[in-house]
C-alpha positions in Angstrom: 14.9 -29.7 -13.7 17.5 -30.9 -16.1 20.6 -27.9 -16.7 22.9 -26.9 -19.2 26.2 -24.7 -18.3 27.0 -21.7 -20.6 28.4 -18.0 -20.2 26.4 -15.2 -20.1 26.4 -11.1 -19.7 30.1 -10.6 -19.7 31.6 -14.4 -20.1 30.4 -14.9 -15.9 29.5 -18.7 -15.9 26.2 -19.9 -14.9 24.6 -22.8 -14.4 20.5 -22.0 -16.1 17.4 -24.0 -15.9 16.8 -25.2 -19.5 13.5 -23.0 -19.7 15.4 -19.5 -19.2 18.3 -20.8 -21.2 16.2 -21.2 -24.2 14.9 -17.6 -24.1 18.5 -16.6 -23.6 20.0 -18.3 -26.6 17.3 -18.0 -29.3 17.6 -13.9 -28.2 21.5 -14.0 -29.5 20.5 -16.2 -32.2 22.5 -19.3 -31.6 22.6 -22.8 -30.9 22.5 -24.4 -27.3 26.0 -25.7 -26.3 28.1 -27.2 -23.9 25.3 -29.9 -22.8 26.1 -32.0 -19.6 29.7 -33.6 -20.0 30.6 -37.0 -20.7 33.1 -39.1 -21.2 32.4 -39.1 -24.7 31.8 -35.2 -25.3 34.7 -34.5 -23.5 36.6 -36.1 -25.9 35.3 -34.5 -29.0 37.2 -31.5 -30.6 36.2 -27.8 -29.6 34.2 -25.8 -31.3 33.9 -21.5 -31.6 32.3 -19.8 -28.6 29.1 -17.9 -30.4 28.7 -14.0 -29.1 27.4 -11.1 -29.6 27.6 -7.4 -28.3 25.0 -5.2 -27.0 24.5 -2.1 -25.5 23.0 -1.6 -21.3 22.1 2.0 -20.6 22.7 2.3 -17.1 20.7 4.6 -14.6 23.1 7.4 -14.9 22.2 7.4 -18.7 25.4 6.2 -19.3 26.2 3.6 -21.7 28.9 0.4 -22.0 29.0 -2.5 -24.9 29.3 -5.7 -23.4 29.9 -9.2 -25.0 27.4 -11.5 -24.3 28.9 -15.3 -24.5 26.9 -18.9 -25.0 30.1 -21.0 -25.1 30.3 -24.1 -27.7 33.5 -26.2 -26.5 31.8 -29.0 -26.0 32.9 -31.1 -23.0 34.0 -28.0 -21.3 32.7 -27.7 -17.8 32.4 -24.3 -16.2 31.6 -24.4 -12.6 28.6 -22.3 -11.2 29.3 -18.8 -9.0 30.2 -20.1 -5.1 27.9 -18.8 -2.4 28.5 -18.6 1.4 25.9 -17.9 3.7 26.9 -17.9 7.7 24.3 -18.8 10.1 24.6 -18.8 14.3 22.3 -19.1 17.1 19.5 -16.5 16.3 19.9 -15.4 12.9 16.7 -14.3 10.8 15.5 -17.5 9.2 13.6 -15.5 6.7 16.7 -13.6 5.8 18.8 -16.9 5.2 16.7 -19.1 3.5 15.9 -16.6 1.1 18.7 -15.7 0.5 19.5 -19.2 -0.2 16.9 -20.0 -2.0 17.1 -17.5 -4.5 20.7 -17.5 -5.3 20.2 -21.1 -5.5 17.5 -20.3 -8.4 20.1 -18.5 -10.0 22.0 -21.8 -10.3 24.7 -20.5 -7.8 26.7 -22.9 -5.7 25.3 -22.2 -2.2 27.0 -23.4 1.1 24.9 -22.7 4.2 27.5 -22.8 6.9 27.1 -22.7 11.1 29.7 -20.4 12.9 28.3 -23.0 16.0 29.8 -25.5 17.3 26.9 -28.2 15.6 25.3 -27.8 12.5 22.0 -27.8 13.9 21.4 -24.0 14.3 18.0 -23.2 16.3 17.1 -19.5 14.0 15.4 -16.5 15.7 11.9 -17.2 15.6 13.1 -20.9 16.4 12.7 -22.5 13.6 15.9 -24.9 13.1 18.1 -24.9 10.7 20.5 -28.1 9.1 23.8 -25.8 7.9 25.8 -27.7 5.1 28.9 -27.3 6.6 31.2 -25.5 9.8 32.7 -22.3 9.1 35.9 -24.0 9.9 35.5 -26.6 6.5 35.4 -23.3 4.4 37.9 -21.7 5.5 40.6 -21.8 2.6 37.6 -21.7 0.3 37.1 -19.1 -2.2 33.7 -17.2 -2.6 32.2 -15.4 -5.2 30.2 -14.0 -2.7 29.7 -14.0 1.1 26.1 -13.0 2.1 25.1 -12.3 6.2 22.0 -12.8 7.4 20.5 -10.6 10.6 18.5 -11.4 13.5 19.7 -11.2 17.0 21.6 -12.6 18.6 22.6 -14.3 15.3 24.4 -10.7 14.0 26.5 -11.2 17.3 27.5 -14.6 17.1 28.5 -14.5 13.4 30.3 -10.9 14.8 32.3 -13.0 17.1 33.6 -16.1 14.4 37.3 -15.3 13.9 37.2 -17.8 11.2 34.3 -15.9 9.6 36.2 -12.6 9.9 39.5 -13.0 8.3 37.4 -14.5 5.3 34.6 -11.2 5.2 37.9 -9.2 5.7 40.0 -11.3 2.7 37.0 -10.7 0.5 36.8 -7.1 1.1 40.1 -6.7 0.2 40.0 -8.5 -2.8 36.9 -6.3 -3.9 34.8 -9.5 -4.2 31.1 -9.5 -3.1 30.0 -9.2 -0.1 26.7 -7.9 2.0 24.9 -8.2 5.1 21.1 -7.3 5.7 18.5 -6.5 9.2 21.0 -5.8 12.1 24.1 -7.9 10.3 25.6 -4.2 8.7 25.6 -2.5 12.1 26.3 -5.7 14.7 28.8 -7.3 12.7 30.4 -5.5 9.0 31.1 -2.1 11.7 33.0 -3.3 14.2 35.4 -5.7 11.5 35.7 -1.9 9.9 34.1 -3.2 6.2 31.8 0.0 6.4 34.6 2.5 6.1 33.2 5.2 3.7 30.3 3.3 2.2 26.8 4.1 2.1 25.5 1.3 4.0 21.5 0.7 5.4 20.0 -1.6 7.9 17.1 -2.5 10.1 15.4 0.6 11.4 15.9 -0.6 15.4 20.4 -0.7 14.5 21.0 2.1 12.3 21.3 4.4 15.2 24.5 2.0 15.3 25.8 3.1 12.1 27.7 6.1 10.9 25.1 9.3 10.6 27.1 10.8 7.6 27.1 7.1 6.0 24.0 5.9 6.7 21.1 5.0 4.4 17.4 5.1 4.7 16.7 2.8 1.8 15.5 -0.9 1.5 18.5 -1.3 -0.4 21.9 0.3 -0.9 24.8 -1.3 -3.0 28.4 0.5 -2.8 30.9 -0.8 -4.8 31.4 -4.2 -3.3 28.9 -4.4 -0.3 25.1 -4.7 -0.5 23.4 -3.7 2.5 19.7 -4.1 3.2 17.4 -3.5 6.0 15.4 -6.7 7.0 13.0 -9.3 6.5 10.6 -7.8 4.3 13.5 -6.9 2.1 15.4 -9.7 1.7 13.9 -10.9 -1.8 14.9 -7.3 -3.2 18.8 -8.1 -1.3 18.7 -11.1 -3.1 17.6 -10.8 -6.6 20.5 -7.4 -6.4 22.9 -10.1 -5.7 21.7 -12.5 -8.5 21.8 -8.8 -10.6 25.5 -8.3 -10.0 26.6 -12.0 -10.2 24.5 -13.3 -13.4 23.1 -9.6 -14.8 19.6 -7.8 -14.6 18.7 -10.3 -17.3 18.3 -13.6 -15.1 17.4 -11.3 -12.3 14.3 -10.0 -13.7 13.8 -13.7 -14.8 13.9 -15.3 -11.2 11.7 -12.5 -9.5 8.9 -13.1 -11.9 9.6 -17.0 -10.8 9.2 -16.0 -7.7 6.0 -13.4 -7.9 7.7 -10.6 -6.6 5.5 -8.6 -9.2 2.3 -10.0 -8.5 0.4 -6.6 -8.1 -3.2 -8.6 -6.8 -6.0 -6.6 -4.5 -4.5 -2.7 -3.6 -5.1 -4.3 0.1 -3.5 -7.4 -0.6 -6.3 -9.6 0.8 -9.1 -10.3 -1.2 -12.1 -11.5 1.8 -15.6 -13.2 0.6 -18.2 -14.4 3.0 -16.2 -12.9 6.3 -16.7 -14.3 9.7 -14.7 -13.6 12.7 -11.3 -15.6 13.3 -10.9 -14.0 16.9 -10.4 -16.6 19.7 -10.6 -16.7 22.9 -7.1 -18.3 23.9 -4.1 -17.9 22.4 -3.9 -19.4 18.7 -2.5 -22.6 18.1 -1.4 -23.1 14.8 0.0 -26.5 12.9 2.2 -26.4 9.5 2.6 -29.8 8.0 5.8 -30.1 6.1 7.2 -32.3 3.7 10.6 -33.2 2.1 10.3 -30.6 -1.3 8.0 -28.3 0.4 9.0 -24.3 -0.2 11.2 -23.9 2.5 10.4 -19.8 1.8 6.6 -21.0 2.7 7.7 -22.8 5.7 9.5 -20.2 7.4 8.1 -17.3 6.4 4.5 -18.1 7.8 6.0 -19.4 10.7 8.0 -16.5 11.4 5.2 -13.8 10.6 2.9 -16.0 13.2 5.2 -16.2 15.9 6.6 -12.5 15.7 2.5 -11.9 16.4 2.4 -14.5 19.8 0.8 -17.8 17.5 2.1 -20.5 19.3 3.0 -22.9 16.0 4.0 -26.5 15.9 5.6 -27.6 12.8 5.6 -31.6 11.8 6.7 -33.3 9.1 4.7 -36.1 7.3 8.2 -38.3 6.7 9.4 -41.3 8.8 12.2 -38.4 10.0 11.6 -34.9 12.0 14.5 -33.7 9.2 13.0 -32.5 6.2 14.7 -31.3 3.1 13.5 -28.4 1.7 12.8 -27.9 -2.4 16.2 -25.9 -3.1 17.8 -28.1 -0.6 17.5 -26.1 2.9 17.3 -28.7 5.5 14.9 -27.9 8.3 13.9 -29.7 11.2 10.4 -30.3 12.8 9.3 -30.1 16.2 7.4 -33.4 15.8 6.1 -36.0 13.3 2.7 -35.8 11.7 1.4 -39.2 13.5 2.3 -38.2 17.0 0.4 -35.7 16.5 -2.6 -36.6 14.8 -4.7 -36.9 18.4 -4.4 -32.9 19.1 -6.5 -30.2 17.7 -5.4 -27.0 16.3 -6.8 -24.0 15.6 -5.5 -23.2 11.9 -3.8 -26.0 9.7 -1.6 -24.1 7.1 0.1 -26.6 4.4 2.9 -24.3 2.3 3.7 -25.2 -1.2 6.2 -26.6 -3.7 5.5 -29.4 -6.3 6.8 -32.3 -4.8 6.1 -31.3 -1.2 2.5 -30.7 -2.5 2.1 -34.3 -3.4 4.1 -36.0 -0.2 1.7 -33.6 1.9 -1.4 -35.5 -0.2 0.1 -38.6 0.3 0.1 -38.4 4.5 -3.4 -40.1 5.8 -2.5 -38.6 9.3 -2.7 -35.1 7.7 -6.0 -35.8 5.6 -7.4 -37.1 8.9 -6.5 -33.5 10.7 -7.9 -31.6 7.6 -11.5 -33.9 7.4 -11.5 -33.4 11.1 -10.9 -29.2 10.9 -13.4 -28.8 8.5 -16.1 -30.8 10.3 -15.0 -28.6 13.6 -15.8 -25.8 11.5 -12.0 -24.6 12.4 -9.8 -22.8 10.4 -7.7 -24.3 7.4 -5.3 -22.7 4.6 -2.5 -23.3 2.1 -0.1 -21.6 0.0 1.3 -21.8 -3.6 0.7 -25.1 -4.8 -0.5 -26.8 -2.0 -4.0 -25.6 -2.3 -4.7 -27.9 -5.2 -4.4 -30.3 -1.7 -7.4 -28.6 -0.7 -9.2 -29.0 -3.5 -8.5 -33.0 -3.9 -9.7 -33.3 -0.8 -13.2 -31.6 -0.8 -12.2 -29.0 1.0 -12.1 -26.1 -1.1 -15.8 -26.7 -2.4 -17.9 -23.8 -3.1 -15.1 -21.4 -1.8 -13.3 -18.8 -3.6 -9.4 -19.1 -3.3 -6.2 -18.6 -4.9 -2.6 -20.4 -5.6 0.2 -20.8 -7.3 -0.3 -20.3 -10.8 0.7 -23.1 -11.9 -1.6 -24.9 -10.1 -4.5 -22.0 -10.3 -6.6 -23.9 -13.2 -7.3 -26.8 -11.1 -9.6 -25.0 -8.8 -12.7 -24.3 -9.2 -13.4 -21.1 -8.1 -10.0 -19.4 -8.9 -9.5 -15.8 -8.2 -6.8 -14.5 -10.5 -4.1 -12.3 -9.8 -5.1 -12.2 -6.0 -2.2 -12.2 -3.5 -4.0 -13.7 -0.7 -8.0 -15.1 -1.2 -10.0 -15.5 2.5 -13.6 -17.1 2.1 -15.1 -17.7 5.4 -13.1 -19.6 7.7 -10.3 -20.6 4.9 -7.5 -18.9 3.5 -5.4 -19.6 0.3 -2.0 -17.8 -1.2 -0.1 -17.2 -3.8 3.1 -18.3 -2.4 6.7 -18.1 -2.3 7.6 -14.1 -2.4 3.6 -12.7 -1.6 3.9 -15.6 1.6 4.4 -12.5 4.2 1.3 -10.6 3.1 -0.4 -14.5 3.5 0.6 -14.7 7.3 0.1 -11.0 7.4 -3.7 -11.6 6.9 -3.9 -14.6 9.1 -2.8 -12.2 11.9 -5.1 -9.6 11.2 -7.9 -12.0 10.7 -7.0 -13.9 14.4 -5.8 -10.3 16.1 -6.8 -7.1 14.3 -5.0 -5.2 11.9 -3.0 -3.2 14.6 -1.2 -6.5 15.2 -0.6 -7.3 11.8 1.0 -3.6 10.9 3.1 -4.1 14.1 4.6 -7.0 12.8 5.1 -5.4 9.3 7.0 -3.0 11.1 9.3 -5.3 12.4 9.4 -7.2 9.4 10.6 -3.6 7.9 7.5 -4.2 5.1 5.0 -2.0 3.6 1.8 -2.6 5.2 -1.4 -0.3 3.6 -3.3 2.1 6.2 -6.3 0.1 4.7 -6.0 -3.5 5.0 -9.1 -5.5 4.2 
């Protein structure tokens, strides 16, 4: 999506997709400005920065005017917010690819970096992880923010970076951003001392770890500075408060309708026509195609939900390389490629979304072969966000009720609207992106009962209803 550079809620630079810019603009009555640079525009003369002030009531019912800015020099550059998001051996993947992803929404400048020795950083529920740099390359860079992931041992190995450290520390001091989420506040901000006399929250299973008389039972707690949250199932809510306090509430409500954090759907979450039993007798094996521009959310949030519940998953990409990249650029690499595996049978195929990834997935004859043959097994099959328009291309949605992205929800045929997850029979479809958990959620209470499933909400630290469907 083509981008245009302006200020905006206090003169902070962003970079917004042209879409949310427009709203933005035409709301301050103004023109656009500051289009892409060139060597021509850069060379033309300046012209007056348009503004205008408004009031915010804040939730203390107080009240402060602040000047909203769409800058007109032409030719004027003005670089995006700089992200850093450490990642080690074991950190939640969940926790840093949304936190990645979002931000990276936001048009911030996101560097995913490994405190390890390789880039290559195998994550918690072993999904691995391409960083974008060492900690060591960003040392003597400066950060707008410095975000931690949890997970264990990852909280530990990002505790013991020295390099890491003296830049968390340095950022602290300088009373720029910084926060930490799941077991990341107690393992590693407490024993570098960046808790002193802040209200601070974390996962359930660490806050023992944490001061009594400072400690928060909240999903979310921001003090000054440091944003603390408590795990997985929060980490959409840590990261649209960052994108709050970097770009304003503004964007922030903007990107979490994006990303369907609001989609409301059934009360249970999972909408179930024509139900048969998914229980197995052996333990479930479980494919996920991927595809360079696939939802890297999708992709390791399904994975993760299905292996915290004992799903033994195998995750293979449909490119000529195991090494996939991600839609908002998170590299991830699969355990195998689609057409050395195109022989074995599975119990549940699950293709997650994204636009591009949607159509590379389509494109893959090993992977239409798999699907043809799951259906004519009478085995289980699903998708998520976009990717069930696959489905539908295919045949394989026919007669069945299901749900999607909905961008892509016209396109089927028997649509339910405003449904989080849709199960019909022995297929199950998703809305994507931020309702993905409550998607692998229902898988595991389909295959394992809905004890299992609110065991892993637990750990997940999310909301799971007392009546599930």
């Amino acid at each position: 999506m083509n981008s245009v550079t302006c200020c905006f809620a206090q003169s902070h630079p962003i970079r917004l997709p042209n879409s949310i810019l427009e709203r933005k603009v035409k709301a301050f009555g103004v023109k656009r400005a500051c289009v892409s640079p060139t060597a021509a525009t850069a060379a033309q003369p300046r012209k007056a920065a348009a503004s205008k002030q408004s009031t915010k009531v804040d939730r203390d019912g107080s009240s402060a005017t602040a000047t909203i800015t769409v800058s007109a020099l032409v030719g004027e550059p003005i670089g995006p917010k700089k992200v850093l998001v450490p990642i080690g051996f074991g950190s939640e993947e969940m926790e840093a690819v949304i936190i990645v992803d979002v931000l990276r929404r936001a048009g911030a400048e996101v560097t995913l970096a490994s405190v390890e020795p390789q880039l290559e950083v195998e994550a918690s529920a072993g999904t691995k992880l391409v960083a974008d740099l060492s900690i060591s390359s960003c040392a003597k860079a400066s950060f707008d923010l410095i975000a931690l992931p949890g997970g264990m041992p990852g909280s530990a190995r990002l505790r013991d970076c020295e390099t890491l450290k003296k830049m968390t520390s340095k950022q602290a001091e300088e009373k720029k951003l910084y926060g930490a989420i799941c077991a990341a506040p107690a393992v590693t901000l407490q024993p570098w001392g960046l808790l002193k006399r802040k209200q601070v929250t974390g996962h359930p299973a660490f806050m023992d770890k944490l001061s009594t008389f400072w400690a928060v039972k909240s999903n979310l707690q921001v003090t000054g500075e440091l944003t603390t949250s408590r795990g997985p199932g929060t980490a959409f809510l840590f990261a649209i408060s960052l994108v709050e306090q970097m770009y304003g509430e503004g964007i922030a409500k903007e990107i979490g309708n994006s990303l369907l954090m609001h989609v409301t759907g059934d009360t249970s979450r999972a909408v179930e026509f024509n139900q048969v039993d998914w229980s197995l007798d052996h333990p479930p094996k479980v494919l996920v195609p991927i595809a360079d521009g696939s939802e890297e959310t999708e992709i390791v949030t399904v994975i993760d939900v299905l292996r915290r519940a004992k799903v033994e998953v195998t995750v293979a990409s449909v490119e000529k390389s195991v090494k996939v990249s991600a839609s908002q650029g998170t590299k991830i690499v699969a355990d195998s490629l689609i057409v050395d595996i195109s022989e074995s049978t599975y119990d549940l195929i699950i293709l997650p979304g994204g636009v591009v990834g949607m159509e590379r997935l389509h494109k893959s004859k090993a992977l239409k072969k798999l699907l043809k043959e799951q259906e004519a097994g009478g085995r289980l099959y699903g998708a998520s966000g976009s990717s069930p328009a696959v489905l539908h291309k295919l045949g394989l949605l026919k007669n069945r009720k299901a749900t999607a992205h909905p961008s892509v929800l016209s396109k089927l045929n028997n649509a339910v609207d405003n449904a989080r997850v849709v199960i019909d029979g022995r297929v199950v479809t998703g809305a994507g992106l931020a309702t993905t958990s409550d998607f692998g959620l229902a898988i595991v209470g389909k295959l394992f009962g809905q004890a299992r499933a609110r065991s892993v909400a637990e750990g997940l630290v999310l909301d799971y209803p007392k009546s599930h469907s």
